[in-house]
Backbone as CSV, one residue per row, in Angstrom:
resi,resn,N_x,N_y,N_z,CA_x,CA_y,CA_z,C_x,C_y,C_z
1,UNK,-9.778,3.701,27.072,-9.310,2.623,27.917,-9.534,3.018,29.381
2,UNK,-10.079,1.805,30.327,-10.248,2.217,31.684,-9.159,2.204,32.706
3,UNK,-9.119,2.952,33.510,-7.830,3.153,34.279,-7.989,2.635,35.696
4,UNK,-7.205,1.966,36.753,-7.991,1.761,37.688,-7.052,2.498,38.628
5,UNK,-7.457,3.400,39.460,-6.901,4.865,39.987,-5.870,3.858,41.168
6,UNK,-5.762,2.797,41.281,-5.213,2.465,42.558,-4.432,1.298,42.367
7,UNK,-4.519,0.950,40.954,-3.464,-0.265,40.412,-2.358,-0.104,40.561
8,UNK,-2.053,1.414,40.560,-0.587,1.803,40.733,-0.182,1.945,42.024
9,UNK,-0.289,1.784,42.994,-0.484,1.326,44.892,-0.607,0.110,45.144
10,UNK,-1.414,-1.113,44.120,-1.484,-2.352,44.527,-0.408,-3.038,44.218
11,UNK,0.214,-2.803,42.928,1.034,-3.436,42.103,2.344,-4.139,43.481
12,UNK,2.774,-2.964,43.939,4.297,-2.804,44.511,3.596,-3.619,45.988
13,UNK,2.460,-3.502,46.675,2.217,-4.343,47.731,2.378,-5.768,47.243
14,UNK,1.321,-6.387,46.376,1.306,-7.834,45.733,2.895,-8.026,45.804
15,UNK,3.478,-7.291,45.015,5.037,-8.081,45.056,5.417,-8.347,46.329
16,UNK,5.261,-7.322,47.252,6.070,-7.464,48.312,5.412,-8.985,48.977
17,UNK,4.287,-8.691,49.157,3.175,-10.347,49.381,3.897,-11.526,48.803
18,UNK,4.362,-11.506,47.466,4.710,-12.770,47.102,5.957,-12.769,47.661
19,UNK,6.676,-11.912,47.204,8.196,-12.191,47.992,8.170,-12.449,49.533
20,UNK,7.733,-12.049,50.098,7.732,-12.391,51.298,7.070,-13.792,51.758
21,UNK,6.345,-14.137,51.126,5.825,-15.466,51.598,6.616,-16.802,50.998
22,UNK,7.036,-16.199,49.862,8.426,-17.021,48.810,9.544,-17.424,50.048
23,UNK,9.848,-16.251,50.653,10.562,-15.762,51.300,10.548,-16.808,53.276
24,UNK,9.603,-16.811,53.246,8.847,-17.371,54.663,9.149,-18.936,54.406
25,UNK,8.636,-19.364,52.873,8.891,-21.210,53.099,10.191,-21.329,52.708
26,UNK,11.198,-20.492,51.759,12.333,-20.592,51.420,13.179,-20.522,53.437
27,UNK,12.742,-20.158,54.114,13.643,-19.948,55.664,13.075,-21.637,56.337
28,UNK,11.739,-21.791,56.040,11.283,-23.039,56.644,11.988,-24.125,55.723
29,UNK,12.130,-24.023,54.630,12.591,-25.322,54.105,14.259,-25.113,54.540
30,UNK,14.737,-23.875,54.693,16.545,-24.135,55.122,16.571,-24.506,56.726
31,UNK,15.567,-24.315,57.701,15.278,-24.525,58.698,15.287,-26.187,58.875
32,UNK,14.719,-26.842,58.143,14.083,-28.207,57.749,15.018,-28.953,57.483
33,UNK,16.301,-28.590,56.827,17.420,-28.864,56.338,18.480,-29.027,57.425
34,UNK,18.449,-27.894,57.983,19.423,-27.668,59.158,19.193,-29.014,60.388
35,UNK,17.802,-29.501,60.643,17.268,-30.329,61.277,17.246,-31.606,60.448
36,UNK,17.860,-31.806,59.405,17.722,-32.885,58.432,16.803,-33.687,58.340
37,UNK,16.002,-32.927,57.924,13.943,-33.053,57.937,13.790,-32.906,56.310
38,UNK,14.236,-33.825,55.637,14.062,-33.955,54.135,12.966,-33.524,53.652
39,UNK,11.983,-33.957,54.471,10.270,-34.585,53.499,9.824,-32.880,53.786
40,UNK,9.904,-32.323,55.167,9.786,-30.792,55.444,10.115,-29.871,54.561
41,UNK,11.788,-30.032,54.604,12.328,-28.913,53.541,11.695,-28.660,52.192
42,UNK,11.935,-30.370,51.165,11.186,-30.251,50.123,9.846,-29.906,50.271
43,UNK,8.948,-29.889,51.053,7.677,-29.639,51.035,7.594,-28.079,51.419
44,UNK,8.350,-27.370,51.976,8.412,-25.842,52.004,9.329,-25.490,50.791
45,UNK,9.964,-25.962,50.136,11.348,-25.982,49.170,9.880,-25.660,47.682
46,UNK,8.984,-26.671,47.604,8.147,-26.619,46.650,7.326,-25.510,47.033
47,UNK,7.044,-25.248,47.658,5.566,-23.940,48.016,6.368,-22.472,47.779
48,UNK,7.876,-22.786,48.189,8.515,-21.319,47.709,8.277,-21.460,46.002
49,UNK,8.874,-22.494,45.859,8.818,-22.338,44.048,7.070,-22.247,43.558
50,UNK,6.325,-22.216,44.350,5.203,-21.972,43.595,4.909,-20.474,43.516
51,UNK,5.560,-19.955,44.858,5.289,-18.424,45.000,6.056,-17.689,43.947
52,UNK,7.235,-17.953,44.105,8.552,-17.383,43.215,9.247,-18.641,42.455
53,UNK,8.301,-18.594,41.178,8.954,-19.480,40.280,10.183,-19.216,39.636
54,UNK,10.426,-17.998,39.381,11.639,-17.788,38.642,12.781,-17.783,39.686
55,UNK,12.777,-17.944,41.336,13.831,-18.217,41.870,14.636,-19.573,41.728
56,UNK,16.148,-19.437,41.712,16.559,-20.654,41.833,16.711,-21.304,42.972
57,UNK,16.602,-20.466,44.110,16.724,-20.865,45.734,15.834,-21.524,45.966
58,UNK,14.839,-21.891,45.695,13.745,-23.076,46.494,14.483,-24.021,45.665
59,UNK,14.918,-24.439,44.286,14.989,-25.636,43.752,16.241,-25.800,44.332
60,UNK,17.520,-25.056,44.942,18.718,-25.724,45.252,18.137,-26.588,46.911
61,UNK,16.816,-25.736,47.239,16.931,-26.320,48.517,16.291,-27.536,48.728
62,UNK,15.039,-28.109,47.523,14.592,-29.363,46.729,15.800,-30.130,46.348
63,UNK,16.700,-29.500,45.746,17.590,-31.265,45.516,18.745,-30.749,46.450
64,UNK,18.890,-30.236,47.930,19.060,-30.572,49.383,18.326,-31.890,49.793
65,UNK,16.718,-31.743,49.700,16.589,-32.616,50.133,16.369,-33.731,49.167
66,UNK,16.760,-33.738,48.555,16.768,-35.201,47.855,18.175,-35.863,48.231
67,UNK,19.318,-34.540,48.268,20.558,-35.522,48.890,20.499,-36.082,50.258
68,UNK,19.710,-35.333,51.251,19.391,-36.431,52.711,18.213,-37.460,51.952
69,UNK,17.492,-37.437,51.077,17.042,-38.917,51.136,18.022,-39.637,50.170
70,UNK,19.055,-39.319,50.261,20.067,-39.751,49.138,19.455,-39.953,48.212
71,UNK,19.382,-39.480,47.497,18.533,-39.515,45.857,19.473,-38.512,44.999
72,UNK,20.531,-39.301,44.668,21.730,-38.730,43.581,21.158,-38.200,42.669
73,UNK,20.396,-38.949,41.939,19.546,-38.431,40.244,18.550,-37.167,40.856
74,UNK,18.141,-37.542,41.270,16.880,-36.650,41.545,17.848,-35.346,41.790
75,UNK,18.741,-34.990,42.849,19.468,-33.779,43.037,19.844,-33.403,42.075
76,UNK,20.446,-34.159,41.044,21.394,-33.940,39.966,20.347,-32.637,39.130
77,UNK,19.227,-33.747,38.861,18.286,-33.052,38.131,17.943,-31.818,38.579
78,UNK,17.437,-31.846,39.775,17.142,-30.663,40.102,17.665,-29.114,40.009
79,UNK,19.387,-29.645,40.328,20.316,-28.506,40.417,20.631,-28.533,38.804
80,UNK,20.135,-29.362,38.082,20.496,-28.850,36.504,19.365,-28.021,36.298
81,UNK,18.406,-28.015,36.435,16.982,-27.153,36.035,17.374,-25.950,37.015
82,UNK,18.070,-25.826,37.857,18.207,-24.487,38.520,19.619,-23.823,37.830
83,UNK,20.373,-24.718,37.483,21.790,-23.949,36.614,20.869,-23.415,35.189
84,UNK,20.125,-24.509,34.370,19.130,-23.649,33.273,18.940,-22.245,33.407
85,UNK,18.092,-22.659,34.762,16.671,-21.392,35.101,17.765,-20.047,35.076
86,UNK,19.067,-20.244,35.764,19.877,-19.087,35.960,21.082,-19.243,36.175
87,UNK,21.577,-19.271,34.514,23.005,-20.149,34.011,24.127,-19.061,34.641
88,UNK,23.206,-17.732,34.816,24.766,-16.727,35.159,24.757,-16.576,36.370
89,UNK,24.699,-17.258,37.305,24.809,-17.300,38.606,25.894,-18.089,39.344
């Protein structure tokens, strides 16, 4: 089996890469929020969850903004798929 001498050095950067950029739209979408900039937040709220899917913090901050566009269901939903994703929280 081939070994690649430097996978073990890349591994721990990549993470830090994703987290941090997870990390970057998760501050812009609470930023977005704070300014009650709905369409903003969710649109940085989604790009965190693409980085860091298994977080539940981009989706609480997605049905944020669904409650400034008042969109009851839509929040509801949302914050149920984030109680799912991470019921012991």
């Amino acid at each position: 089996m081939a070994r690649c001498w430097w996978g073990a050095e890349v591994v721990p950067y990549h993470a830090s890469f994703v987290t941090l950029t997870s990390n970057r739209y998760l501050g812009e979408a609470g930023a977005a929020l704070d300014r009650a900039d709905g369409s903003e937040a969710a649109r940085a709220a989604a790009r965190a969850e693409s980085w860091a899917p298994w977080s539940t913090d981009a989706l609480e901050r997605q049905a944020d903004a669904a409650l400034l566009f008042g969109n009851d269901a839509a929040a509801r939903e949302i914050y149920t798929r984030a109680i799912a994703k991470d019921s012991g929280d």
